[in-house]
C-alpha positions in Angstrom: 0.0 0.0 0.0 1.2 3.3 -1.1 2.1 5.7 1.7 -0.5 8.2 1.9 -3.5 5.5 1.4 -6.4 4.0 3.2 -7.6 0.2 2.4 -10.9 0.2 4.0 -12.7 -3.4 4.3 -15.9 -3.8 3.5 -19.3 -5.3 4.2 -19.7 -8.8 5.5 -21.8 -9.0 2.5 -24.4 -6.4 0.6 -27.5 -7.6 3.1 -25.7 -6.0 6.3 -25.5 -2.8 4.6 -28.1 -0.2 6.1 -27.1 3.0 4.4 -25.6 3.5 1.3 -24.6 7.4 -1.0 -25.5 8.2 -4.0 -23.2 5.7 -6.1 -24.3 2.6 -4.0 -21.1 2.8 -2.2 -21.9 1.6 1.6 -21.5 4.2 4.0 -22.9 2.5 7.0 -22.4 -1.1 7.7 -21.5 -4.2 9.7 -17.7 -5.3 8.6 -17.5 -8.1 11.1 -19.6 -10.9 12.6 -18.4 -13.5 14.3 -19.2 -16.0 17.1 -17.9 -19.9 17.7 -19.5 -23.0 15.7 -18.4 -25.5 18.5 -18.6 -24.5 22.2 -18.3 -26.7 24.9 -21.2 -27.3 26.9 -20.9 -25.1 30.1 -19.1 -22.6 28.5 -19.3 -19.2 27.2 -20.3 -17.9 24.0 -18.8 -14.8 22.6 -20.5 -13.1 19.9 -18.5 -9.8 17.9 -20.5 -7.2 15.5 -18.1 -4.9 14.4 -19.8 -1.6 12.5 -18.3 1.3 10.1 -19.6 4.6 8.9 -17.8 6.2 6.3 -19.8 9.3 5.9 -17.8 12.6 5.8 -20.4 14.7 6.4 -24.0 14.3 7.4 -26.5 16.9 6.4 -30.0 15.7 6.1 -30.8 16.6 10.0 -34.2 15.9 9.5 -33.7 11.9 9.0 -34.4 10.4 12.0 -31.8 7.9 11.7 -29.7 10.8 12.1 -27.6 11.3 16.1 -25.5 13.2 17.8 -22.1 10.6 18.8 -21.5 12.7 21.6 -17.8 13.0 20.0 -16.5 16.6 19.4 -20.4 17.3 18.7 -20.0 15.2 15.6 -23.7 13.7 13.9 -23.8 10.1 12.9 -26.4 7.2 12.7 -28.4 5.6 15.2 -28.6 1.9 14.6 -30.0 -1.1 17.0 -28.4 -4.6 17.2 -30.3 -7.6 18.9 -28.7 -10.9 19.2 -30.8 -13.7 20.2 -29.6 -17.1 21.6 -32.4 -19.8 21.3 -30.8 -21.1 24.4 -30.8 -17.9 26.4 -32.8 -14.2 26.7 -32.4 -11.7 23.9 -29.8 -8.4 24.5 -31.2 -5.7 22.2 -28.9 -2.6 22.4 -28.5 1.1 20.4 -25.6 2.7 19.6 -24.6 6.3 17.4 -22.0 5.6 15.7 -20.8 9.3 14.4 -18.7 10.2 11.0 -15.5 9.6 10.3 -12.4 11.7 9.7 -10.7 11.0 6.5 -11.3 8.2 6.3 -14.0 6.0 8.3 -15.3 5.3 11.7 -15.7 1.8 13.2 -16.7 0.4 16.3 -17.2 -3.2 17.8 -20.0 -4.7 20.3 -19.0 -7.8 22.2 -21.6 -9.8 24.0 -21.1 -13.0 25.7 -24.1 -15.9 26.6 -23.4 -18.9 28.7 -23.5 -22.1 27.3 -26.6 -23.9 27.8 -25.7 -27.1 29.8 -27.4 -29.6 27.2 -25.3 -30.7 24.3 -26.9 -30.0 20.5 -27.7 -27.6 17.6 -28.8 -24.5 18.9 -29.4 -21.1 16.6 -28.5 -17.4 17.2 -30.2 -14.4 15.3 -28.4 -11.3 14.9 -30.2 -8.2 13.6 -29.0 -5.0 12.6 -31.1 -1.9 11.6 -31.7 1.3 11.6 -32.6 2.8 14.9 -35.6 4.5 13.5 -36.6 3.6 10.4 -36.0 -0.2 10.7 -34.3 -0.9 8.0 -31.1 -3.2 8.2 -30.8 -7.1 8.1 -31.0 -10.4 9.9 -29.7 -13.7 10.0 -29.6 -16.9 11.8 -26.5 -18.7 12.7 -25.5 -22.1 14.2 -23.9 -23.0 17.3 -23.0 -26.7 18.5 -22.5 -27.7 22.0 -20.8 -30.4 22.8 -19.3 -31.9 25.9 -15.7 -30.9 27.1 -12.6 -32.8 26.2 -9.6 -32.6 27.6 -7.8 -29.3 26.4 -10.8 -27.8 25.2 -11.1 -24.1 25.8 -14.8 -23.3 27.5 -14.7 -19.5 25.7 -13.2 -20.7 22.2 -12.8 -17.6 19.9 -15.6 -16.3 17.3 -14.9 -17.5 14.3 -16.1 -14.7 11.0 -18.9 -15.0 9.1 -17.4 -15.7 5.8 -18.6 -12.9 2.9 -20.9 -14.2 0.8 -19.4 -14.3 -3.1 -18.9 -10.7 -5.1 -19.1 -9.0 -1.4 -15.4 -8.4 -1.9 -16.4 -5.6 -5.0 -17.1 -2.8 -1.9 -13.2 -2.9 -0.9 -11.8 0.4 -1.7 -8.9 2.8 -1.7 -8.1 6.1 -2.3 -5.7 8.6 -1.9 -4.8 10.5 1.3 -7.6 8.7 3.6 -10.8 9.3 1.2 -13.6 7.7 0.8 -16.9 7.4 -1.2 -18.8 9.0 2.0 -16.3 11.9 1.7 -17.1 12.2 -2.1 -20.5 12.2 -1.0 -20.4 14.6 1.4 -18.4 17.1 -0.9 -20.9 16.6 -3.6 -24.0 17.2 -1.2 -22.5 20.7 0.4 -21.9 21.9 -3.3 -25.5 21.2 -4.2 -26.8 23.5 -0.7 -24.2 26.4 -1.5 -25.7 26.0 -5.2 -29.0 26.2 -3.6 -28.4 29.1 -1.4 -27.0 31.4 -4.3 -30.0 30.6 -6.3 -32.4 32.1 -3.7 -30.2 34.7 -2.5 
């Protein structure tokens, strides 16, 4: 990578992402989801959703997706994640996840579910939407428990969901940190300032 440059990783796949700009580049999005296939009965499960926002500027206040991240005063977008064991109680939780600076902005949530104490297939749903308006995505994942052998680690590490084919197409880079949100963002306070000397 050329000095100067930003790869930035992208989507788990095209389902998980909620917002996209005016190309269809994604601008907010879940880059990593990952909990364990096998866990020992008795153990712990640990489940990862890693998010990104890679919007340079947000100015469409009125959406009610729209936040403040509490950092430096910043806007972002408000988005809810629920992940549901079929062996244990929901945790549904919000979080606003502001813009980025050159570049994009990225945070992970890490929850963690004991093991139920029965061995077998169990599922757990993850969804991801909008805080608001609802849109986003969900899916259903398996888990086997099993019992312990010697050796076996009782909080064994989440293992990624694996992108689903053609996903790869959102990985970008650009010069100096950029992004498509920045484009974006550029583009949309050109249009206002457009605007504004039209009507004054």
């Amino acid at each position: 990578m050329n000095s100067g440059s930003t790869t930035m990783h992208g989507p788990v796949s095209s389902e998980w992402v909620l917002i996209d700009d005016l190309t269809g580049s994604p601008i907010l999005f879940a880059n990593e989801i990952a909990r364990p296939e096998v866990v020992p009965v008795g153990g712990v499960v640990d489940v990862i959703v890693g998010m990104e926002n890679r919007a340079q500027a947000i100015l469409d206040f009125w959406d009610d997706d729209v936040c403040n991240s509490g950092e430096d005063l910043t806007a972002g977008y408000r988005y809810e994640i629920t992940i549901d064991p079929s062996w244990a109680q929901a945790e549904t939780f919000t979080h606003c996840l502001g813009i980025g600076s050159w570049g994009s902005n990225t945070t992970t949530h890490q929850r963690d579910f004991p093991a139920p104490s029965e061995e077998g297939s169990y599922s757990i749903d993850i969804e991801i939407v909008l805080a608001e308006s609802r849109v986003g995505h969900s899916e259903s994942f398996e888990i086997v428990f099993e019992e312990p052998s010697p050796g076996d680690s009782l909080r064994p590490d989440p293992d990624p969901t694996d992108p689903g084919s053609g996903d790869g197409d959102y990985d970008i880079e650009l010069p100096g940190g950029g992004s498509t949100g920045f484009i974006a963002g550029v583009a949309a306070v050109f249009v206002l300032l457009l605007l504004f000397v039209a009507i004054s």
